[in-house]
TIRO-2110 file (N, C-alpha, C; in Angstrom, 1 decimal):
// TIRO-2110
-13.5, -27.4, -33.8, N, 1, A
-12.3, -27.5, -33.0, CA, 1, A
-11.7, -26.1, -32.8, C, 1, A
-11.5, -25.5, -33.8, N, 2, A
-11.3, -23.9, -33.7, CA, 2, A
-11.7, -22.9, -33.0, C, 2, A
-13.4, -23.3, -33.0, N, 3, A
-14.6, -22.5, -32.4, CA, 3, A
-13.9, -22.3, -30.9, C, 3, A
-13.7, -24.0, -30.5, N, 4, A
-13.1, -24.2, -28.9, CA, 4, A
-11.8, -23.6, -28.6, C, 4, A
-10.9, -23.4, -29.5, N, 5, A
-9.8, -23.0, -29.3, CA, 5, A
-10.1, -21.5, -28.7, C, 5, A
-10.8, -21.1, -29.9, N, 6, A
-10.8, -19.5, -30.0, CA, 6, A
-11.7, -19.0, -28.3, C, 6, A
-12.7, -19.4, -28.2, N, 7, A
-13.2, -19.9, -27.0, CA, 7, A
-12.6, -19.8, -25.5, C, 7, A
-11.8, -20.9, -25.7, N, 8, A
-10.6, -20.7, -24.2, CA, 8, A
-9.8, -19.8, -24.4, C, 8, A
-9.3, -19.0, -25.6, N, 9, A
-8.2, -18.5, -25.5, CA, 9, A
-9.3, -16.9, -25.1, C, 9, A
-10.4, -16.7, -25.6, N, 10, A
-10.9, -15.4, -25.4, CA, 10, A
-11.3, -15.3, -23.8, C, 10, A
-11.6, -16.6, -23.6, N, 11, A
-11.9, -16.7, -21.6, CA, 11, A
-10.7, -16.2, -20.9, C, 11, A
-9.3, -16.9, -21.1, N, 12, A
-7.8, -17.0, -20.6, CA, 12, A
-8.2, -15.3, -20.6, C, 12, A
-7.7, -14.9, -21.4, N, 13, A
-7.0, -13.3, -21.8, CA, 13, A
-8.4, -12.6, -21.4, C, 13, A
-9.7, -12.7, -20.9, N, 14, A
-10.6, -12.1, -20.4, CA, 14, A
-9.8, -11.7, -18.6, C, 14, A
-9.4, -12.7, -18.1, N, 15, A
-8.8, -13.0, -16.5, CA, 15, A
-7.4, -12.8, -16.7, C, 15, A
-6.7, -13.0, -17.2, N, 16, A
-5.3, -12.8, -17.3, CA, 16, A
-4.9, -11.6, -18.4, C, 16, A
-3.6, -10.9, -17.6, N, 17, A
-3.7, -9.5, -18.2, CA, 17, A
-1.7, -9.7, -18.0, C, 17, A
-1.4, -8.9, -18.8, N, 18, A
0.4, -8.8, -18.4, CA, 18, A
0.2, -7.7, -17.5, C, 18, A
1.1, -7.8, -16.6, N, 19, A
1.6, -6.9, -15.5, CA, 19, A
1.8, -5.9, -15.8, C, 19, A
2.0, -5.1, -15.4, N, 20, A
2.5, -3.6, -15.6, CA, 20, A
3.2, -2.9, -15.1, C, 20, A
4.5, -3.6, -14.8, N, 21, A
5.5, -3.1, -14.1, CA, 21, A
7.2, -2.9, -15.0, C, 21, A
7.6, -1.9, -14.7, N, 22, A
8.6, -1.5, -15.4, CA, 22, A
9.8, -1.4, -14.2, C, 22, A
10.9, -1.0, -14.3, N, 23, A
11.9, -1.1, -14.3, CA, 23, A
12.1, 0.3, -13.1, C, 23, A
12.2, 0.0, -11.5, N, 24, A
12.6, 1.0, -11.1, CA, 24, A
11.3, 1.2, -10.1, C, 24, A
9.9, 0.9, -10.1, N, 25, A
8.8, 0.1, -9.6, CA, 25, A
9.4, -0.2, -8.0, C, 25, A
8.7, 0.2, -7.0, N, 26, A
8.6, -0.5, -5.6, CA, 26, A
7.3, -1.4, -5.7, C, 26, A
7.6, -3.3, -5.6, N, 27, A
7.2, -4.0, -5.6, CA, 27, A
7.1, -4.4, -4.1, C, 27, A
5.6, -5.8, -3.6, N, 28, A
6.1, -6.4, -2.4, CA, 28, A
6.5, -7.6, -3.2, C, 28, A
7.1, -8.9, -2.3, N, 29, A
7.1, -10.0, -2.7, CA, 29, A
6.6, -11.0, -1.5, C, 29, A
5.9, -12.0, -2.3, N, 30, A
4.8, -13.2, -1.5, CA, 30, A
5.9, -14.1, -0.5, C, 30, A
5.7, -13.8, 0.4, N, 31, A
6.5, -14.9, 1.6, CA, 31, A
5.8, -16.5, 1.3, C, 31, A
5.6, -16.5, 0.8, N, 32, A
4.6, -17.8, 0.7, CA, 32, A
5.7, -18.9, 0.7, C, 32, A
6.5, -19.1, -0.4, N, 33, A
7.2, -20.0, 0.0, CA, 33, A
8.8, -19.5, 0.2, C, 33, A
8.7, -19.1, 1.4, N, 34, A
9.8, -18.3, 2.4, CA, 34, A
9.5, -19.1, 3.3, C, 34, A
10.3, -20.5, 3.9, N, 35, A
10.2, -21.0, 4.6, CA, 35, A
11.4, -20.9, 5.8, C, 35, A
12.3, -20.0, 5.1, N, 36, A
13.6, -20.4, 6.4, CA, 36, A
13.6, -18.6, 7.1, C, 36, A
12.6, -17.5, 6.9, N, 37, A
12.1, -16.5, 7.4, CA, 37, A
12.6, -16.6, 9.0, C, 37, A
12.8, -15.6, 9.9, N, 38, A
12.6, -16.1, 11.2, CA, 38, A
11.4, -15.9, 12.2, C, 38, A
10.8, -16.3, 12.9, N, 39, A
9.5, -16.3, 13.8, CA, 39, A
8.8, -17.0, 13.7, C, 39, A
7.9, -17.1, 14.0, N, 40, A
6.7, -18.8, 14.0, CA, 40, A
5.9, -18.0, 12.6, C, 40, A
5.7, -19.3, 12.4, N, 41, A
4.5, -18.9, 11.2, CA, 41, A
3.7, -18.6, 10.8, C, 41, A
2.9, -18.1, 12.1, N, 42, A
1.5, -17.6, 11.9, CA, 42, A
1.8, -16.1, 11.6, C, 42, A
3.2, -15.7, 12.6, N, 43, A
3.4, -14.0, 12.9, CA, 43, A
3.7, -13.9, 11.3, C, 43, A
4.2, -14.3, 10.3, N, 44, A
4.9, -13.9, 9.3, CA, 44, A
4.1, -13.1, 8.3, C, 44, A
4.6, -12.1, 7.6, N, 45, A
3.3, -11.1, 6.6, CA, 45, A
3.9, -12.0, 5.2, C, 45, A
2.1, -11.8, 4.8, N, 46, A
2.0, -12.5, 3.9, CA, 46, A
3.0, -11.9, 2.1, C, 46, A
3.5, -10.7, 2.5, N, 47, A
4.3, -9.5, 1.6, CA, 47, A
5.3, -9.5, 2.5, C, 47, A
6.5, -9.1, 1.8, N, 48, A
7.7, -8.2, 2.1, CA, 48, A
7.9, -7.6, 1.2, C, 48, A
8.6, -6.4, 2.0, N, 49, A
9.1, -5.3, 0.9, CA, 49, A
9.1, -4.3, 1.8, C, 49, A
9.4, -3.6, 0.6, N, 50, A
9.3, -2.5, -0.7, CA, 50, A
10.5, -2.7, -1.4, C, 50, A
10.8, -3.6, -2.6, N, 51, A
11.6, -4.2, -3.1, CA, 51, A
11.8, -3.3, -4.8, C, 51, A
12.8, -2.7, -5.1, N, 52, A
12.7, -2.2, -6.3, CA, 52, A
13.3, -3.0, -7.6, C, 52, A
12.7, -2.7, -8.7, N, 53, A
12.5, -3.7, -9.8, CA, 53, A
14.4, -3.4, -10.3, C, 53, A
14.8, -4.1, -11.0, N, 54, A
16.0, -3.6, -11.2, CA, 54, A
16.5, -4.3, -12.8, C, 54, A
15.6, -5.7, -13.0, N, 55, A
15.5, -5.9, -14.6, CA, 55, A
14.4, -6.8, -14.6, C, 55, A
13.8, -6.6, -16.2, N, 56, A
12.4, -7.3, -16.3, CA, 56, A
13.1, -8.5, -17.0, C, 56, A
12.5, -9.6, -16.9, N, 57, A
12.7, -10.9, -17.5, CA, 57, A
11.7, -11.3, -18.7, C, 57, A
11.5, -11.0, -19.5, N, 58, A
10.4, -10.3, -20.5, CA, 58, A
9.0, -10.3, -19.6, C, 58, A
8.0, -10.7, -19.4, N, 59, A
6.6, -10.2, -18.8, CA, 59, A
6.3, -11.6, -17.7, C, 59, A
7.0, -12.8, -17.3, N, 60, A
7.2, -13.6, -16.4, CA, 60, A
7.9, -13.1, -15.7, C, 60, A
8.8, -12.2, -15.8, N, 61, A
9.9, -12.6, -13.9, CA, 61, A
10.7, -11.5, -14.2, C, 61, A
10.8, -10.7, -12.8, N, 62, A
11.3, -9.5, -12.7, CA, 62, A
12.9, -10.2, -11.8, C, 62, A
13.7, -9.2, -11.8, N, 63, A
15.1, -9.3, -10.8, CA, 63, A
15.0, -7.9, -9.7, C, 63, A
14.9, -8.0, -8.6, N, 64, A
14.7, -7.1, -7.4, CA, 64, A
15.7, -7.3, -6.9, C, 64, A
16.6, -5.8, -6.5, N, 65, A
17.2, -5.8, -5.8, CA, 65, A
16.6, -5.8, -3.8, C, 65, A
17.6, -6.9, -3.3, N, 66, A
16.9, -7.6, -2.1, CA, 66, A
17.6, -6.8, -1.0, C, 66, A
16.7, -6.7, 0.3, N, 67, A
17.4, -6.3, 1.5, CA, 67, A
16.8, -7.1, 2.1, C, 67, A
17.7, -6.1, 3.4, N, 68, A
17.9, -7.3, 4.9, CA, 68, A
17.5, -8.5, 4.8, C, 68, A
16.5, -9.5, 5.5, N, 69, A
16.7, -10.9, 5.6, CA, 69, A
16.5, -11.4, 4.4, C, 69, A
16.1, -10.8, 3.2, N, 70, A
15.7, -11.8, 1.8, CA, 70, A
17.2, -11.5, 1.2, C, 70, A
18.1, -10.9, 1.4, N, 71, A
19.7, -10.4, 0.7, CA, 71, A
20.2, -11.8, 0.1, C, 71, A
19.9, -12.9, 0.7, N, 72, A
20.5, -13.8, 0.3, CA, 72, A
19.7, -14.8, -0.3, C, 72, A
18.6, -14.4, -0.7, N, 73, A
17.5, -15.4, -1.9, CA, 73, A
18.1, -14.9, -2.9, C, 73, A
17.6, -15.7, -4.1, N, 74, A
17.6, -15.4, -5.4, CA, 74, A
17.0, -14.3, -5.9, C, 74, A
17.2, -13.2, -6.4, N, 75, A
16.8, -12.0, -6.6, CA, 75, A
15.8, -12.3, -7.7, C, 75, A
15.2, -13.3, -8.4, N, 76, A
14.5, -13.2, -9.6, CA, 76, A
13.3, -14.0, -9.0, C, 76, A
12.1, -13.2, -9.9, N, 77, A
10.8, -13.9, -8.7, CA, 77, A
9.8, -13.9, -10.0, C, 77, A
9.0, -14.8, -10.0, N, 78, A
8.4, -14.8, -11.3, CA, 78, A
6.8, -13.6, -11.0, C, 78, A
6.5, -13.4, -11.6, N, 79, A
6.1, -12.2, -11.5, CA, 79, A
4.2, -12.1, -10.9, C, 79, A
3.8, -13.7, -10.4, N, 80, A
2.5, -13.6, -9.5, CA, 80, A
2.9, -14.0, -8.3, C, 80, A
4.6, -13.5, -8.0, N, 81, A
4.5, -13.3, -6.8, CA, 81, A
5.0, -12.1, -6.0, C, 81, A
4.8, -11.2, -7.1, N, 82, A
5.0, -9.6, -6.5, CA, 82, A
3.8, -9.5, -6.9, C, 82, A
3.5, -7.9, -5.9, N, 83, A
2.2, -7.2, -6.5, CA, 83, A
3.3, -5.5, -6.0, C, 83, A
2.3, -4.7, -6.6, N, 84, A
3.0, -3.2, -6.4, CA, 84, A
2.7, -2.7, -5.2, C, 84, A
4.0, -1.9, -5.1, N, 85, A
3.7, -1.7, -3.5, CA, 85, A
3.0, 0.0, -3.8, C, 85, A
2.0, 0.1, -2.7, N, 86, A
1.5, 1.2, -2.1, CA, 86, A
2.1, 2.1, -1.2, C, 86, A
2.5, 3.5, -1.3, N, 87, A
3.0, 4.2, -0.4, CA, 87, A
1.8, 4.9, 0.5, C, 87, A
1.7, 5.0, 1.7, N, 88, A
0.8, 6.2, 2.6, CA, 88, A
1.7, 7.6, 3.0, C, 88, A
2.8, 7.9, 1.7, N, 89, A
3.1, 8.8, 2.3, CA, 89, A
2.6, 9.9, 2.4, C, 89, A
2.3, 11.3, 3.1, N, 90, A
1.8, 11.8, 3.8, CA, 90, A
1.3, 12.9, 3.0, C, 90, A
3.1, 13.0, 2.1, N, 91, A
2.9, 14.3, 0.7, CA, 91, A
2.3, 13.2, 0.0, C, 91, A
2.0, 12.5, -0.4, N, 92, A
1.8, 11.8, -1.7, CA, 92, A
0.1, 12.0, -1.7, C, 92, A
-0.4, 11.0, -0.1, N, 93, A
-2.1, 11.1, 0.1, CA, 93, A
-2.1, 12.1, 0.8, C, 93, A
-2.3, 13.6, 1.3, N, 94, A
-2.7, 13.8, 2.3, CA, 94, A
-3.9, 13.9, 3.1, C, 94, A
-5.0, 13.7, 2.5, N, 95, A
-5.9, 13.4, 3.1, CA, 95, A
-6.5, 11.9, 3.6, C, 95, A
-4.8, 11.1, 3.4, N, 96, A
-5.5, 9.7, 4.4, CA, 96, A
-5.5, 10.0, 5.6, C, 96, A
-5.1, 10.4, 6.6, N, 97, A
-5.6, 10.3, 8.1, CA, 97, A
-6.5, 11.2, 8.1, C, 97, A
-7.2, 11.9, 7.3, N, 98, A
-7.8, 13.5, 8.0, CA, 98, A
-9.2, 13.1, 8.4, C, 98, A
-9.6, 13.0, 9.4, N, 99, A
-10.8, 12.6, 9.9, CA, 99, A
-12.2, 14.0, 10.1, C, 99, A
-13.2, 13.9, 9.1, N, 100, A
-14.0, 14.5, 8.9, CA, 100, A
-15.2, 14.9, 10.3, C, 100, A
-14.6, 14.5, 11.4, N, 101, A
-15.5, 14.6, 12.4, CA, 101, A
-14.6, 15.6, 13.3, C, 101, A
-15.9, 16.8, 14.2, N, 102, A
-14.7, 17.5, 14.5, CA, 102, A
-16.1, 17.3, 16.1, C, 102, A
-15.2, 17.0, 17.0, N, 103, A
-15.8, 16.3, 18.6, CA, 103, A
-15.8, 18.2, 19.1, C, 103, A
-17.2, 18.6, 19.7, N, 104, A
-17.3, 20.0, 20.0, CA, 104, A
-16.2, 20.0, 21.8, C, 104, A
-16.1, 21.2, 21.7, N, 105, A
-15.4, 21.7, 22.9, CA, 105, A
-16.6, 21.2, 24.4, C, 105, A
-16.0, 20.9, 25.4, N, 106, A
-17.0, 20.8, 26.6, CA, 106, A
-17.4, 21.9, 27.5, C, 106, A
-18.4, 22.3, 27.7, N, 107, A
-18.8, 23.5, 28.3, CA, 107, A
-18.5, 23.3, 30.0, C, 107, A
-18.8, 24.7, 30.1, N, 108, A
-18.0, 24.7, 31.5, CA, 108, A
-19.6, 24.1, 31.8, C, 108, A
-19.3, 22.9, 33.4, N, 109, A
-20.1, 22.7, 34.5, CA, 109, A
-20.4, 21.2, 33.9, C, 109, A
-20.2, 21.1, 32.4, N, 110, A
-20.6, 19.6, 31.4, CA, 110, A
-19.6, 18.7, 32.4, C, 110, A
-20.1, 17.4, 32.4, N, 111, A
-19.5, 16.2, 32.8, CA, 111, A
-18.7, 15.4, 32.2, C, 111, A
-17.8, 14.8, 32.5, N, 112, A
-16.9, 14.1, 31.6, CA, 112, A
-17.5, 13.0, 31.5, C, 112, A
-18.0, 12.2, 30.4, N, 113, A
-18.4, 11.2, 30.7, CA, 113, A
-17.9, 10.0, 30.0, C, 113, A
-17.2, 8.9, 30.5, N, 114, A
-16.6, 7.7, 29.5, CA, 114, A
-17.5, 6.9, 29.5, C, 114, A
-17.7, 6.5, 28.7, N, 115, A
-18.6, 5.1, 28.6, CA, 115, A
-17.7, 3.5, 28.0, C, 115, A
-17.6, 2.7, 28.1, N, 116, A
-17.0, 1.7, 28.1, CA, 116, A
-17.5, 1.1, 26.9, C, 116, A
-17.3, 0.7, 25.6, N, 117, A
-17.6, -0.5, 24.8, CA, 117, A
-17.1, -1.5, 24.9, C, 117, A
-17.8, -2.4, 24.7, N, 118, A
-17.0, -3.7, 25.2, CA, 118, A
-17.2, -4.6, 23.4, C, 118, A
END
């Protein structure tokens, strides 16, 4: 019976890990069960945010301070329904947009030519 115990508990904690979020953290949060959001349902993102951590609730459930339309939810969210948010800012990555292809200049008399993909 132990063997089994010891067993599930080494599987559990193989796949589940504590979070790693501290205090001050830009988080998104899961619209999932945001049902009074405004727009049809399909349009709705499956995240909102960029929501910052403001107290941890031991390793289950953080408190975010909320804007615009979420201002008036409950500010405490259990903690598999944030994930950390990503910034693309520009100083931070610079080389995300930089595109390694450089298209040569067109010579004089060359034809412009578009071609259509469809």
């Amino acid at each position: 019976m132990q063997d089994s115990f010891k067993y599930a508990k080494d599987k559990w904690d193989k796949i589940h890990y504590p979070p790693d979020f501290k205090v001050g953290y830009l988080v998104l949060v899961s619209t999932l069960s945001f049902n009074n959001m405004k727009g049809l349902e399909e349009s709705k993102h499956a995240f909102a945010g960029d929501f910052m951590i403001i107290v941890l609730h031991g390793s289950n459930a953080v408190k975010l301070e909320l804007t615009g339309e979420l201002m008036n939810k409950h500010p405490a969210f259990p903690v598999i329904l944030i994930k950390p948010y990503r910034s693309s800012d520009k100083e931070l990555f610079p080389l995300i947009n930089k595109s390694s292809l450089e298209i040569p200049p067109l010579e004089e008399g060359e034809e412009k030519k578009i071609v259509k993909i469809c």
